[in-house]
N, CA, C and O atoms as a Tripos MOL2 file, in Angstrom:
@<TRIPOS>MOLECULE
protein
  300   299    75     0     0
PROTEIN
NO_CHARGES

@<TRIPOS>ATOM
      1 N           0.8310   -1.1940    0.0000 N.3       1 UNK1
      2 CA          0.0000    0.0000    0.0000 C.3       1 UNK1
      3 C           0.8730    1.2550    0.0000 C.2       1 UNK1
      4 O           0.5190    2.1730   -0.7400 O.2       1 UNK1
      5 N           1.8670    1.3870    0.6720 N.am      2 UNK2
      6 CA          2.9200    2.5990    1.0360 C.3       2 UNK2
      7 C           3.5750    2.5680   -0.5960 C.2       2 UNK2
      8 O           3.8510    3.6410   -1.1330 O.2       2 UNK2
      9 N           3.7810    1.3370   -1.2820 N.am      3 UNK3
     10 CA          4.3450    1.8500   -2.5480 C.3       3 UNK3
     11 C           3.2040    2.1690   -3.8830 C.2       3 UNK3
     12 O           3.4500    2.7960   -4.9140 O.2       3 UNK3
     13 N           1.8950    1.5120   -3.4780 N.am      4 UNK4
     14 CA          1.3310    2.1740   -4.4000 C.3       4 UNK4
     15 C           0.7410    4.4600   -4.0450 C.2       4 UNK4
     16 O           0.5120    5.4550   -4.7330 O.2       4 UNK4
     17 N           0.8000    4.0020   -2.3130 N.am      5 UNK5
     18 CA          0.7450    6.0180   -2.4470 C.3       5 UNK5
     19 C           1.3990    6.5890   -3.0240 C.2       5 UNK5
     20 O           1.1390    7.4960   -3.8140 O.2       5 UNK5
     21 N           2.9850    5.8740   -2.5370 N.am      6 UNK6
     22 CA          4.0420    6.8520   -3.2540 C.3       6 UNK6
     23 C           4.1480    6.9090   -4.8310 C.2       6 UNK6
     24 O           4.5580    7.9110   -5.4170 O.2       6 UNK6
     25 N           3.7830    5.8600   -5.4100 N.am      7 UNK7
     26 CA          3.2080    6.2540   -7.0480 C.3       7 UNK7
     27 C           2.1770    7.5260   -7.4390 C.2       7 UNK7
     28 O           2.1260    8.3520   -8.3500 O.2       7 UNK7
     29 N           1.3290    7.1950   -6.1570 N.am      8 UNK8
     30 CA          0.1250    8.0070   -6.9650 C.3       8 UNK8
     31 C           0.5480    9.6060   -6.4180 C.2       8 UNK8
     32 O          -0.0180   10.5640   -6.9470 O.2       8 UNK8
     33 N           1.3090    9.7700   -5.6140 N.am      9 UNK9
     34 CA          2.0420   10.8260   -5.3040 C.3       9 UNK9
     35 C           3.5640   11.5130   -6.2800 C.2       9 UNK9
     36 O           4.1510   12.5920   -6.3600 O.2       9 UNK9
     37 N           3.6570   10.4890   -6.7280 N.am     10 UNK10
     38 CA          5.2070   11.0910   -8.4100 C.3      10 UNK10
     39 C           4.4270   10.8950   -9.2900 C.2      10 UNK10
     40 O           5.1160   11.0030  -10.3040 O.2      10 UNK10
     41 N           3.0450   10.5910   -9.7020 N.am     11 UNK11
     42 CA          2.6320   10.7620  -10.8680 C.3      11 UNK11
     43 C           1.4100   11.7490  -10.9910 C.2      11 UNK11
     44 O           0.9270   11.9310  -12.1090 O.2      11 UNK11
     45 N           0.8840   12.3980   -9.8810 N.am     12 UNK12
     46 CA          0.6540   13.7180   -9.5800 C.3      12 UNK12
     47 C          -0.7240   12.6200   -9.1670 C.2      12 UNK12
     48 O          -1.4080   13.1500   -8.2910 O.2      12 UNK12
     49 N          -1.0840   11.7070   -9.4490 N.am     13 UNK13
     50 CA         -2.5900   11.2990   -8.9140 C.3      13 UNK13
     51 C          -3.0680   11.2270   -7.6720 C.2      13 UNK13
     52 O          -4.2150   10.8350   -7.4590 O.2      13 UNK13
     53 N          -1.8800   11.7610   -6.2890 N.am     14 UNK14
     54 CA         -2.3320   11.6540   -5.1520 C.3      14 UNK14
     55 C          -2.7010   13.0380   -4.6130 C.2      14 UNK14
     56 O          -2.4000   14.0530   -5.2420 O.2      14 UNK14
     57 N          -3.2660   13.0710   -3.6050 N.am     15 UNK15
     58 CA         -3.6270   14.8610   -3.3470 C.3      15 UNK15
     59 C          -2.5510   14.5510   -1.5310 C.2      15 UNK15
     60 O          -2.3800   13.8010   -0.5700 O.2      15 UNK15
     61 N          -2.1510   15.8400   -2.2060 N.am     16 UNK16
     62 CA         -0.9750   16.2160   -0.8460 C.3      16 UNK16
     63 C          -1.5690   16.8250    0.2070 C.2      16 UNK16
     64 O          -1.7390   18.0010   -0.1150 O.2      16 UNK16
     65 N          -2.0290   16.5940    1.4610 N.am     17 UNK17
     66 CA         -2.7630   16.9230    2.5730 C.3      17 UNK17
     67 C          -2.3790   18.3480    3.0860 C.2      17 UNK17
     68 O          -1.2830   18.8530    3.3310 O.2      17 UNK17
     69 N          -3.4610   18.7480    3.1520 N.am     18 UNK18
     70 CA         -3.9560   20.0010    3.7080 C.3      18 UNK18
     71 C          -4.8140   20.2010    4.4860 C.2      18 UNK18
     72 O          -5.6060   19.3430    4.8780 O.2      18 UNK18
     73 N          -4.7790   21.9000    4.9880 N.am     19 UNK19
     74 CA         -5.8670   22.2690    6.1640 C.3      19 UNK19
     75 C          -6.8710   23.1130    5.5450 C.2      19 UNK19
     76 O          -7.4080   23.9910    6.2210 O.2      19 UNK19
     77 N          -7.2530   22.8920    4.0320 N.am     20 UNK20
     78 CA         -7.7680   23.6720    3.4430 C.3      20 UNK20
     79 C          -9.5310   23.6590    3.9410 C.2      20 UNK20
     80 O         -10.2330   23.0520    3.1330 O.2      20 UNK20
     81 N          -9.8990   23.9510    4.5370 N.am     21 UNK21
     82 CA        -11.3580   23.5360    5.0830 C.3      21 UNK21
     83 C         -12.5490   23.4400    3.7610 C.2      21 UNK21
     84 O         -12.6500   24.2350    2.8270 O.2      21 UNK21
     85 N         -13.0720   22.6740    3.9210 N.am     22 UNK22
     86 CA        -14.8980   22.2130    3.1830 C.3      22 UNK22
     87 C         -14.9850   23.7160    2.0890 C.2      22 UNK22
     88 O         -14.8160   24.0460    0.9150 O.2      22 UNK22
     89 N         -15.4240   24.3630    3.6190 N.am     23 UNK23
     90 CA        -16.0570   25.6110    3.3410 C.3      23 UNK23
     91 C         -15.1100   26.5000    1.7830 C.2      23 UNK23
     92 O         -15.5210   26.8190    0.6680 O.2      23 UNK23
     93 N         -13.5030   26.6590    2.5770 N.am     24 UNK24
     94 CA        -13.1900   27.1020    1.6380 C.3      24 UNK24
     95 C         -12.7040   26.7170    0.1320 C.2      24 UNK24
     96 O         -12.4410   27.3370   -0.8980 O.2      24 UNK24
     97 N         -12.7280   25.2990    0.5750 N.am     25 UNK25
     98 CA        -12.5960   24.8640   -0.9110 C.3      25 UNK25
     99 C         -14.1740   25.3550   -1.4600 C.2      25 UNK25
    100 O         -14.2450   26.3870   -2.1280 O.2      25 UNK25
    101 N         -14.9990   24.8360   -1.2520 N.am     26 UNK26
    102 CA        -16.5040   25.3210   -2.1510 C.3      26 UNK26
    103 C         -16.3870   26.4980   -2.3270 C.2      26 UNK26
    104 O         -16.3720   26.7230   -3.5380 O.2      26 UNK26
    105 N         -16.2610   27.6950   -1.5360 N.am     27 UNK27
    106 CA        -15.5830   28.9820   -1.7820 C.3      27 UNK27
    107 C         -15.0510   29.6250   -2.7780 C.2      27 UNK27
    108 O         -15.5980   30.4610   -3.4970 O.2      27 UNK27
    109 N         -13.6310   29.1050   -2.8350 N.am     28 UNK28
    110 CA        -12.1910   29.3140   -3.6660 C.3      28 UNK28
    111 C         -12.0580   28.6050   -4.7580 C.2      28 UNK28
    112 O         -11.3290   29.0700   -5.6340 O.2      28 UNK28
    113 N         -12.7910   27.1780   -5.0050 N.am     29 UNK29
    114 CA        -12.3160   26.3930   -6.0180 C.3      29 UNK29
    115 C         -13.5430   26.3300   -6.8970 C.2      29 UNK29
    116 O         -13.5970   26.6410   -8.0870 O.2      29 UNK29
    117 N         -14.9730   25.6730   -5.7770 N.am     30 UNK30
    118 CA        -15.8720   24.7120   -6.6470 C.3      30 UNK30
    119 C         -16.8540   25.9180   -7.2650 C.2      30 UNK30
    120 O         -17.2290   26.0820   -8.4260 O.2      30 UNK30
    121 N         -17.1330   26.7000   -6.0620 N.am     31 UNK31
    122 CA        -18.0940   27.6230   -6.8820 C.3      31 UNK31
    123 C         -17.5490   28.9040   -8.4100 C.2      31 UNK31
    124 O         -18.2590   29.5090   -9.2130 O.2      31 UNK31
    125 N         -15.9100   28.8670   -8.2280 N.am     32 UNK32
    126 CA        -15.8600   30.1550   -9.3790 C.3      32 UNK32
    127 C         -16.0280   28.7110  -10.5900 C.2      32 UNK32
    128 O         -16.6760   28.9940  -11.5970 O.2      32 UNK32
    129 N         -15.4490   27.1700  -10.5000 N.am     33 UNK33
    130 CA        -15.7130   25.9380  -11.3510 C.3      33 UNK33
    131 C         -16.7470   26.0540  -11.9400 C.2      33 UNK33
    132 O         -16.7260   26.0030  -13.1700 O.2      33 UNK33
    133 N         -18.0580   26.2600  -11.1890 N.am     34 UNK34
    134 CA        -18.6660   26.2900  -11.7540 C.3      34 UNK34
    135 C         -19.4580   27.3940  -12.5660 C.2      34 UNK34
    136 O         -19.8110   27.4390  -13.7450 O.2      34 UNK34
    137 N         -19.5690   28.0450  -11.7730 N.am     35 UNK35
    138 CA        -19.8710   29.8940  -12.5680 C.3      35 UNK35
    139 C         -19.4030   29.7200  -13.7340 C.2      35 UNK35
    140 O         -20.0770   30.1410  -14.6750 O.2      35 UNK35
    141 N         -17.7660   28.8670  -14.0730 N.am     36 UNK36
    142 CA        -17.0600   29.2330  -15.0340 C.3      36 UNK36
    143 C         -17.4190   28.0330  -16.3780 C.2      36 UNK36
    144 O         -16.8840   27.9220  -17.4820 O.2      36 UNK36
    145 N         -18.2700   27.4340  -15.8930 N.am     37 UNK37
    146 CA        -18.3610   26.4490  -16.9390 C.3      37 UNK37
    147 C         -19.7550   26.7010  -17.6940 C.2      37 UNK37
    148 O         -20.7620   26.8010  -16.9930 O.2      37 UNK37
    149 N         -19.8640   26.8120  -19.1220 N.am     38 UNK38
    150 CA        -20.8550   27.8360  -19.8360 C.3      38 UNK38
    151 C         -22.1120   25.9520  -20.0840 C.2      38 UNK38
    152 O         -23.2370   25.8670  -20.5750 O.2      38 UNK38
    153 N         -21.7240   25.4690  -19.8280 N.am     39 UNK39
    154 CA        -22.4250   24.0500  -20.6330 C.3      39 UNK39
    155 C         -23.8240   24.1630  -19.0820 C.2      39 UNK39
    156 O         -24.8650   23.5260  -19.2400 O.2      39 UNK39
    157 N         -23.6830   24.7590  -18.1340 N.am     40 UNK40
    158 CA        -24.5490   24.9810  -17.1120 C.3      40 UNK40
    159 C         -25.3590   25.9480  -17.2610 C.2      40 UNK40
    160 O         -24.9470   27.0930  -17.4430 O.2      40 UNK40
    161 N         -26.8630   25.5900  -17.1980 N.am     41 UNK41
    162 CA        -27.8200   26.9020  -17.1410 C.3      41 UNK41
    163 C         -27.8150   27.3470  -15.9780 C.2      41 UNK41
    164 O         -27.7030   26.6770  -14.9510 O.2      41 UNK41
    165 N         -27.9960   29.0490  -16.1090 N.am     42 UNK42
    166 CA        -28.1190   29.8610  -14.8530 C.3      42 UNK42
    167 C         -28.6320   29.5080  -13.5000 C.2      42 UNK42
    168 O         -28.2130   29.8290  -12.3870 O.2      42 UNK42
    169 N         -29.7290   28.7050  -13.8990 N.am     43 UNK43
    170 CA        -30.9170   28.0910  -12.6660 C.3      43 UNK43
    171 C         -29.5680   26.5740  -12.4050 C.2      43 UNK43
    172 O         -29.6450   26.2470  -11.2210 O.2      43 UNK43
    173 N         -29.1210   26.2090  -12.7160 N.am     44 UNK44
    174 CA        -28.6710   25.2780  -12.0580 C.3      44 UNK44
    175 C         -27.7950   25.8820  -11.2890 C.2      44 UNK44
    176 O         -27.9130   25.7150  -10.0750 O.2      44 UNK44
    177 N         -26.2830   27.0570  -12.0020 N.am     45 UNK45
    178 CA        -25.3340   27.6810  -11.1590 C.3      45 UNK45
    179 C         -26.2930   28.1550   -9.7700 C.2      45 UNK45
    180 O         -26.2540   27.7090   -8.6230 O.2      45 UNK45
    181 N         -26.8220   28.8190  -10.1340 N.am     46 UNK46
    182 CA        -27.7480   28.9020   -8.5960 C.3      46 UNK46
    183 C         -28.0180   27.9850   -7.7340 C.2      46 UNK46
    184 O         -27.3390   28.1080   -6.7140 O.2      46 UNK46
    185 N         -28.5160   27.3780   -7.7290 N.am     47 UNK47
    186 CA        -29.0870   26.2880   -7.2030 C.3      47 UNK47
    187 C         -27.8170   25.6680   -6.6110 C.2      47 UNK47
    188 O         -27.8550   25.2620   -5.4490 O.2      47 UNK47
    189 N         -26.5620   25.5560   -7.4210 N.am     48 UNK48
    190 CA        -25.5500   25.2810   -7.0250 C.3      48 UNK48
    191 C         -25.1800   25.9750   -5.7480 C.2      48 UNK48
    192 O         -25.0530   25.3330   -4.7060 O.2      48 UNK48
    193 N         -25.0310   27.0740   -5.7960 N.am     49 UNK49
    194 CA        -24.4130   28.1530   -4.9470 C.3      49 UNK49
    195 C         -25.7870   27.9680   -3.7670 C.2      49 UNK49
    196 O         -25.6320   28.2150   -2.5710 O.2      49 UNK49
    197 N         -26.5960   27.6790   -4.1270 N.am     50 UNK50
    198 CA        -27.6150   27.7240   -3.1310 C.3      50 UNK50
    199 C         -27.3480   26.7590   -2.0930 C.2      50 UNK50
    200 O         -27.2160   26.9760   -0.8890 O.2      50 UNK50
    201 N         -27.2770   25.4990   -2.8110 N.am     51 UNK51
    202 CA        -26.4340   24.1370   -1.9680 C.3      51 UNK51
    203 C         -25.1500   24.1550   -0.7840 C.2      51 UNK51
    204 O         -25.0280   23.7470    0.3710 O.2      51 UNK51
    205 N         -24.2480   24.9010   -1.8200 N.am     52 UNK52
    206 CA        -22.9020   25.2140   -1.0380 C.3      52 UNK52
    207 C         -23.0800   26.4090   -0.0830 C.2      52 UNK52
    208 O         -22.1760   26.2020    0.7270 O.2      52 UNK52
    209 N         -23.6850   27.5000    0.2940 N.am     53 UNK53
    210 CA        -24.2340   28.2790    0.8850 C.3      53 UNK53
    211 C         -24.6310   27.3300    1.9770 C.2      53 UNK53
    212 O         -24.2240   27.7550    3.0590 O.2      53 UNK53
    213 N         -25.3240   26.1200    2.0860 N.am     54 UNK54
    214 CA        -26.3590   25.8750    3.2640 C.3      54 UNK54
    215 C         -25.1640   24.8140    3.6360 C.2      54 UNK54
    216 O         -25.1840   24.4930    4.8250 O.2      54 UNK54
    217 N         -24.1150   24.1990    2.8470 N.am     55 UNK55
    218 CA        -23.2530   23.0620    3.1120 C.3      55 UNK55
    219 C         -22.6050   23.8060    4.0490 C.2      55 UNK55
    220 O         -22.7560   23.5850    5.2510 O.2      55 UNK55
    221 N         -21.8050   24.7800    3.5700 N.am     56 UNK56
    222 CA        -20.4200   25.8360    3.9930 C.3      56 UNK56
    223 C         -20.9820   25.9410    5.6260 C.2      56 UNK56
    224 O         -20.3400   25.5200    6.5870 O.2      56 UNK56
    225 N         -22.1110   26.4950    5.6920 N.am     57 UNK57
    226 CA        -22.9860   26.7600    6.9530 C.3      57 UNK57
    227 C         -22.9910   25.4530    7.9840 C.2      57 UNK57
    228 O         -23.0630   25.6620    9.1950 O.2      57 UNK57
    229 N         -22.9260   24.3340    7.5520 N.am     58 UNK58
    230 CA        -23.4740   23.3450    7.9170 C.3      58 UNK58
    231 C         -21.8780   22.5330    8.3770 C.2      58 UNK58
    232 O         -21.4720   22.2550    9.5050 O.2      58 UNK58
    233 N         -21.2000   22.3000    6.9940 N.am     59 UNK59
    234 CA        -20.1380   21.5500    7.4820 C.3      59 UNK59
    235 C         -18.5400   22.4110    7.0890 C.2      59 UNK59
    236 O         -17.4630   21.8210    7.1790 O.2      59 UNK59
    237 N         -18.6470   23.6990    6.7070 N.am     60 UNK60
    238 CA        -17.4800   24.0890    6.1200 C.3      60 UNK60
    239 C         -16.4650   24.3200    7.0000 C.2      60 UNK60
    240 O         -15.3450   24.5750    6.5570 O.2      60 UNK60
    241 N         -16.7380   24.2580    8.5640 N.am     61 UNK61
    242 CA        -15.4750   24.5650    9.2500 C.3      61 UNK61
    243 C         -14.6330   22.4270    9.0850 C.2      61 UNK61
    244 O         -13.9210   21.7960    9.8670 O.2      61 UNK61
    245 N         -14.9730   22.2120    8.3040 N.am     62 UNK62
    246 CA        -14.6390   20.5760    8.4570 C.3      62 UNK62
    247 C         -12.8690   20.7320    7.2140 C.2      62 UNK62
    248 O         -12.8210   21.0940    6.0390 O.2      62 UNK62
    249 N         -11.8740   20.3510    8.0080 N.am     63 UNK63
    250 CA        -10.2380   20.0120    6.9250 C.3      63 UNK63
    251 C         -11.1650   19.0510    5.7510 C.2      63 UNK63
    252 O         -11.7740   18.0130    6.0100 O.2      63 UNK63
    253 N         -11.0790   19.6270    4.6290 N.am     64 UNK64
    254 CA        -11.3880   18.6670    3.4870 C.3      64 UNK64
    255 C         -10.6430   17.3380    3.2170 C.2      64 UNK64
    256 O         -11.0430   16.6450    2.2810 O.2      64 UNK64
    257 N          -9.5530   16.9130    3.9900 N.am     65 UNK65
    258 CA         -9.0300   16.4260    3.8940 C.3      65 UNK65
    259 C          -9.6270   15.0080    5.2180 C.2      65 UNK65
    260 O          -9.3520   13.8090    5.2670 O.2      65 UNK65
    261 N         -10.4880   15.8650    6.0920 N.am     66 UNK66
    262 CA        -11.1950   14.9960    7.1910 C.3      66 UNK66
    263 C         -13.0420   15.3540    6.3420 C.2      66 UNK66
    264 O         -14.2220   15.0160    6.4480 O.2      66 UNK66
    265 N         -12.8810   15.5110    6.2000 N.am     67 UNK67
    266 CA        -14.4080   15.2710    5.4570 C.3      67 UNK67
    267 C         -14.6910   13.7680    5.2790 C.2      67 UNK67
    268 O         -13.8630   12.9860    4.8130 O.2      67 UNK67
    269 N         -16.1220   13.3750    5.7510 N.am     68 UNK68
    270 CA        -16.3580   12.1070    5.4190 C.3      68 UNK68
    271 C         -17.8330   12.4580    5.1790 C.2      68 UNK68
    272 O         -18.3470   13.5690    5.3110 O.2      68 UNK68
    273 N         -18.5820   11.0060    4.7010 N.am     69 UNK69
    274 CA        -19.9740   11.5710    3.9050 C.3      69 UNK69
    275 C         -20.6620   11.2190    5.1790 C.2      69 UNK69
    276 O         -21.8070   11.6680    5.2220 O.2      69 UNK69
    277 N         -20.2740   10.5160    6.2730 N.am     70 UNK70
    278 CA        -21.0210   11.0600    7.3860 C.3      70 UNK70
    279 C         -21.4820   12.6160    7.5900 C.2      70 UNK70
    280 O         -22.5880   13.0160    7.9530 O.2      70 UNK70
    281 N         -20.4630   13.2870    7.2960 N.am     71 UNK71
    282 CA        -20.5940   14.6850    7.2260 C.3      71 UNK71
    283 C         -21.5700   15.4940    6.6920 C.2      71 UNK71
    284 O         -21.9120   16.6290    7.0230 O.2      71 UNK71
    285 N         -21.9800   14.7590    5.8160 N.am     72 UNK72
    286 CA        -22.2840   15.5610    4.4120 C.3      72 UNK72
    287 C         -23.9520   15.0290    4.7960 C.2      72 UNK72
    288 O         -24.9520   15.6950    4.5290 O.2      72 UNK72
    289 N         -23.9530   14.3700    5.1290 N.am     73 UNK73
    290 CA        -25.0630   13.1220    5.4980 C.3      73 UNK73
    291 C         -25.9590   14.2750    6.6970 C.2      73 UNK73
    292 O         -27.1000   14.7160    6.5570 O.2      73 UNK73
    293 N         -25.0520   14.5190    7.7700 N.am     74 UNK74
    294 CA        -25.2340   14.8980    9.0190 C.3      74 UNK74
    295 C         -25.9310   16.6490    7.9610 C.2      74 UNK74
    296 O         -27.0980   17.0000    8.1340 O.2      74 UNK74
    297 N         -25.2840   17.2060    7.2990 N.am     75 UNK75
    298 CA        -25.7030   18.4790    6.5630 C.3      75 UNK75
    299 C         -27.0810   18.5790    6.0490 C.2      75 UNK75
    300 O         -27.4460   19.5920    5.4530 O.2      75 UNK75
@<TRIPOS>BOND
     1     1     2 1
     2     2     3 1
     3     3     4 2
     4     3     5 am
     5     5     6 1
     6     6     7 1
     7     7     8 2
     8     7     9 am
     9     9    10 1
    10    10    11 1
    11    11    12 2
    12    11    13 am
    13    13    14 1
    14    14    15 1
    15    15    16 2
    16    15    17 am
    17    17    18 1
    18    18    19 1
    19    19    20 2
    20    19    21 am
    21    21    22 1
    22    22    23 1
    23    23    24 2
    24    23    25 am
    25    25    26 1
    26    26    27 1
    27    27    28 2
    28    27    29 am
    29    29    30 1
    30    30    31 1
    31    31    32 2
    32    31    33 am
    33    33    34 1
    34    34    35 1
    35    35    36 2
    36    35    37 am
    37    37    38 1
    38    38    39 1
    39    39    40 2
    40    39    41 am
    41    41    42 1
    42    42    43 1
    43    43    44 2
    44    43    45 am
    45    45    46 1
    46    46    47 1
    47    47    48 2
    48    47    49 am
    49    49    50 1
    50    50    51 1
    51    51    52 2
    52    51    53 am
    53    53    54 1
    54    54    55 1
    55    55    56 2
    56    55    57 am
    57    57    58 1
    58    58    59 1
    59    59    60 2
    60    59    61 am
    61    61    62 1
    62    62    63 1
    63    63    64 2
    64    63    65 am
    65    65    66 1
    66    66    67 1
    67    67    68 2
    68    67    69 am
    69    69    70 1
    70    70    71 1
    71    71    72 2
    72    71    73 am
    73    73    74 1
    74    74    75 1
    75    75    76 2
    76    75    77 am
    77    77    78 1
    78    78    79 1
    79    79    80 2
    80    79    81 am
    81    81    82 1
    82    82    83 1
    83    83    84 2
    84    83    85 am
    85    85    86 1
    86    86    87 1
    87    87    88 2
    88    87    89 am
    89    89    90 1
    90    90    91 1
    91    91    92 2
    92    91    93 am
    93    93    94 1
    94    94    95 1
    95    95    96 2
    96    95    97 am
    97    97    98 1
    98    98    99 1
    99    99   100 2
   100    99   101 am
   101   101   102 1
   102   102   103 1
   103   103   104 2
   104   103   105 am
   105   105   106 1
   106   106   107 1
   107   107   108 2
   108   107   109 am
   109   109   110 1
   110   110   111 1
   111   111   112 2
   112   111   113 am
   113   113   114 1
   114   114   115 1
   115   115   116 2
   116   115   117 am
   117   117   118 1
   118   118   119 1
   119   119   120 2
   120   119   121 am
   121   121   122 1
   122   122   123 1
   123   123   124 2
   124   123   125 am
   125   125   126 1
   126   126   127 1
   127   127   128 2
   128   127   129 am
   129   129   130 1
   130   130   131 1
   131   131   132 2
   132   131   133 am
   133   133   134 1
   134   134   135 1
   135   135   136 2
   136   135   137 am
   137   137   138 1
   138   138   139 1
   139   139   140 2
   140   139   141 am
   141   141   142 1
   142   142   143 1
   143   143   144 2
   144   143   145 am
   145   145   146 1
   146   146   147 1
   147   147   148 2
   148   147   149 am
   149   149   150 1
   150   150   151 1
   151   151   152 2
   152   151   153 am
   153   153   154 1
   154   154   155 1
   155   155   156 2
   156   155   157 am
   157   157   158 1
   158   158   159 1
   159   159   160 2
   160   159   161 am
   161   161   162 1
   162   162   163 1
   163   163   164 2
   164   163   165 am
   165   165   166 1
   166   166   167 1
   167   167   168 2
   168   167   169 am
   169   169   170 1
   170   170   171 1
   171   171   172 2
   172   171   173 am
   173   173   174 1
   174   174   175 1
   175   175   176 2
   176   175   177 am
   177   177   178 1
   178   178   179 1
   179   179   180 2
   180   179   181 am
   181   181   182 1
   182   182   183 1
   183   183   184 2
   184   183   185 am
   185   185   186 1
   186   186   187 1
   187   187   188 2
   188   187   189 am
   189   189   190 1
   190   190   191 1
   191   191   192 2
   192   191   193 am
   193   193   194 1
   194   194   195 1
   195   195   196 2
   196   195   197 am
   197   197   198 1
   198   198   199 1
   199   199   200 2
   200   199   201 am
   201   201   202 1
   202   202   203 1
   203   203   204 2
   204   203   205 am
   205   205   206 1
   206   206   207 1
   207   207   208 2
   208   207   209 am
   209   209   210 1
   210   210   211 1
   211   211   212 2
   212   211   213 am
   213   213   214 1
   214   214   215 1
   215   215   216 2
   216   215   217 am
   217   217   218 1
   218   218   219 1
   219   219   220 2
   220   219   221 am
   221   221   222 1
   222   222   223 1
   223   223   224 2
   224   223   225 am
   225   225   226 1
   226   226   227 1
   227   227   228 2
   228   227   229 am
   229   229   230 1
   230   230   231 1
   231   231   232 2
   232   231   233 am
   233   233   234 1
   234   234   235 1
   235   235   236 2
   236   235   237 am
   237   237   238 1
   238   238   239 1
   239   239   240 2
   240   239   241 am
   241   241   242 1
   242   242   243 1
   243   243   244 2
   244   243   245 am
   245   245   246 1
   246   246   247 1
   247   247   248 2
   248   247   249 am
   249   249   250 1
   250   250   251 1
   251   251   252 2
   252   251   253 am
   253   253   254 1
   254   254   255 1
   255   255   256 2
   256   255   257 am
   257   257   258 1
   258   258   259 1
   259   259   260 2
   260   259   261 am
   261   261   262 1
   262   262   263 1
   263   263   264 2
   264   263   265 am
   265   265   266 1
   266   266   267 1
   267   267   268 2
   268   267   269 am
   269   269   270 1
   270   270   271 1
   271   271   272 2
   272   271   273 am
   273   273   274 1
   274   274   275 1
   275   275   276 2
   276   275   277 am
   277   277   278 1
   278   278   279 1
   279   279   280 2
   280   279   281 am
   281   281   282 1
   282   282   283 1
   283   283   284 2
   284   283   285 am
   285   285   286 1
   286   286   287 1
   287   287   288 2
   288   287   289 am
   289   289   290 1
   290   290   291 1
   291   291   292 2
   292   291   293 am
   293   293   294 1
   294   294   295 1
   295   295   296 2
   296   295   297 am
   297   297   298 1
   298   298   299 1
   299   299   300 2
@<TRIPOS>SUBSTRUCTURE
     1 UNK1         2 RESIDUE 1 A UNK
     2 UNK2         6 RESIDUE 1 A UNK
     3 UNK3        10 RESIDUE 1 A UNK
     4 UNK4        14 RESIDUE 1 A UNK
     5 UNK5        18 RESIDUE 1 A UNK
     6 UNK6        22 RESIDUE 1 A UNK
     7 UNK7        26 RESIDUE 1 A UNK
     8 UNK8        30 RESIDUE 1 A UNK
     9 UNK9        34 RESIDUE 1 A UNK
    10 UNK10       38 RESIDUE 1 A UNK
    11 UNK11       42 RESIDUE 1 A UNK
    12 UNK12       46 RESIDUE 1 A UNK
    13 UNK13       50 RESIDUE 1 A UNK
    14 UNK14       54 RESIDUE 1 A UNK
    15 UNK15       58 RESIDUE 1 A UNK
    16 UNK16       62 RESIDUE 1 A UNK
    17 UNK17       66 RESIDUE 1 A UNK
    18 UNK18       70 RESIDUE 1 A UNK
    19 UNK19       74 RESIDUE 1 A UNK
    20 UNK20       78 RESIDUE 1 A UNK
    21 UNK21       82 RESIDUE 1 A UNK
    22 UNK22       86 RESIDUE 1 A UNK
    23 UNK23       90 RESIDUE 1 A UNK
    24 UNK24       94 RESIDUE 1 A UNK
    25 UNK25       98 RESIDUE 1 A UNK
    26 UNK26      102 RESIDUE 1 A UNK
    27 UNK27      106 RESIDUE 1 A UNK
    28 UNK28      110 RESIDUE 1 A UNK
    29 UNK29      114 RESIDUE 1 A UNK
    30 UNK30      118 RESIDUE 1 A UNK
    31 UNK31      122 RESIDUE 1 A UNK
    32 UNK32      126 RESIDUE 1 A UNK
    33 UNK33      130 RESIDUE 1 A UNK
    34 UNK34      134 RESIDUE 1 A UNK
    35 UNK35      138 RESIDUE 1 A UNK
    36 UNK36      142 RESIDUE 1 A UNK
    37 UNK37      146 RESIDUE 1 A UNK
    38 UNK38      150 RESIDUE 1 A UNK
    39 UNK39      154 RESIDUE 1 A UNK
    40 UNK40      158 RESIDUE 1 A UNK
    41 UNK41      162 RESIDUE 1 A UNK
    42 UNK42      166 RESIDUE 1 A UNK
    43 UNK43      170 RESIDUE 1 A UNK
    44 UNK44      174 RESIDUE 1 A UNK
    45 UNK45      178 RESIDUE 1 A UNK
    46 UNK46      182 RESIDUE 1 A UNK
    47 UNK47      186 RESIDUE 1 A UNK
    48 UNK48      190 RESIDUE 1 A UNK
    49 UNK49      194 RESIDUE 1 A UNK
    50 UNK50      198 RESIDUE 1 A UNK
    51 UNK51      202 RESIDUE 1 A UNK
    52 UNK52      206 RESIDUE 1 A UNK
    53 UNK53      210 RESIDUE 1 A UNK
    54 UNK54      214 RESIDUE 1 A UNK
    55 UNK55      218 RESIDUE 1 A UNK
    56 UNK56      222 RESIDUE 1 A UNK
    57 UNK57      226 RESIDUE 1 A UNK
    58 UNK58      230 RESIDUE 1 A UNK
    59 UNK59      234 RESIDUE 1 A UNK
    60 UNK60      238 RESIDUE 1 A UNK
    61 UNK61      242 RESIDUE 1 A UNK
    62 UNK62      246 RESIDUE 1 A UNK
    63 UNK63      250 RESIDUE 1 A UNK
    64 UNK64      254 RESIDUE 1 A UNK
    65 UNK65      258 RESIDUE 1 A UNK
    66 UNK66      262 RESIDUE 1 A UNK
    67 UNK67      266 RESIDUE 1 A UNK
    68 UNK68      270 RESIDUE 1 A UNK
    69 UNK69      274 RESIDUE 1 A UNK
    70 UNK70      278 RESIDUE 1 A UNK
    71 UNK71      282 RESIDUE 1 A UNK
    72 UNK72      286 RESIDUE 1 A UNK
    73 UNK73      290 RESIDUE 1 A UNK
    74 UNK74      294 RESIDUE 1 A UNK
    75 UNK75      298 RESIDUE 1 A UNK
């Protein structure tokens, strides 16, 4: 197991741990993702942002990196 991480870590497929919290990833990453993707109608980007709004509230002080769908479940 330790030599397949370290693969998926030199071939860029592993994610390098952070304290980046829930909240601010949906924040910083997922919501401009999606704003930015034109193949989405308006009413969905909303709806989107509407979601992550009540998540962020709910579970965003959570390390994304400790996120589990208990979590998400519990939201």
């Amino acid at each position: 197991a330790l030599d397949e991480l370290r693969q998926e870590m030199t071939t860029g497929r592993g994610v390098e741990p952070t304290r980046v919290t829930f909240g601010a990833f949906l924040k910083d990453r997922w919501i401009p993702h999606i704003e930015a993707d034109d193949r989405l109608a308006p009413t969905t980007v909303n709806a989107y942002r509407n979601a992550a709004k009540h998540l962020i509230r709910l579970a965003g002080a959570i390390p994304l990196q400790d996120l589990r769908g208990d979590d998400l479940d519990r939201a």
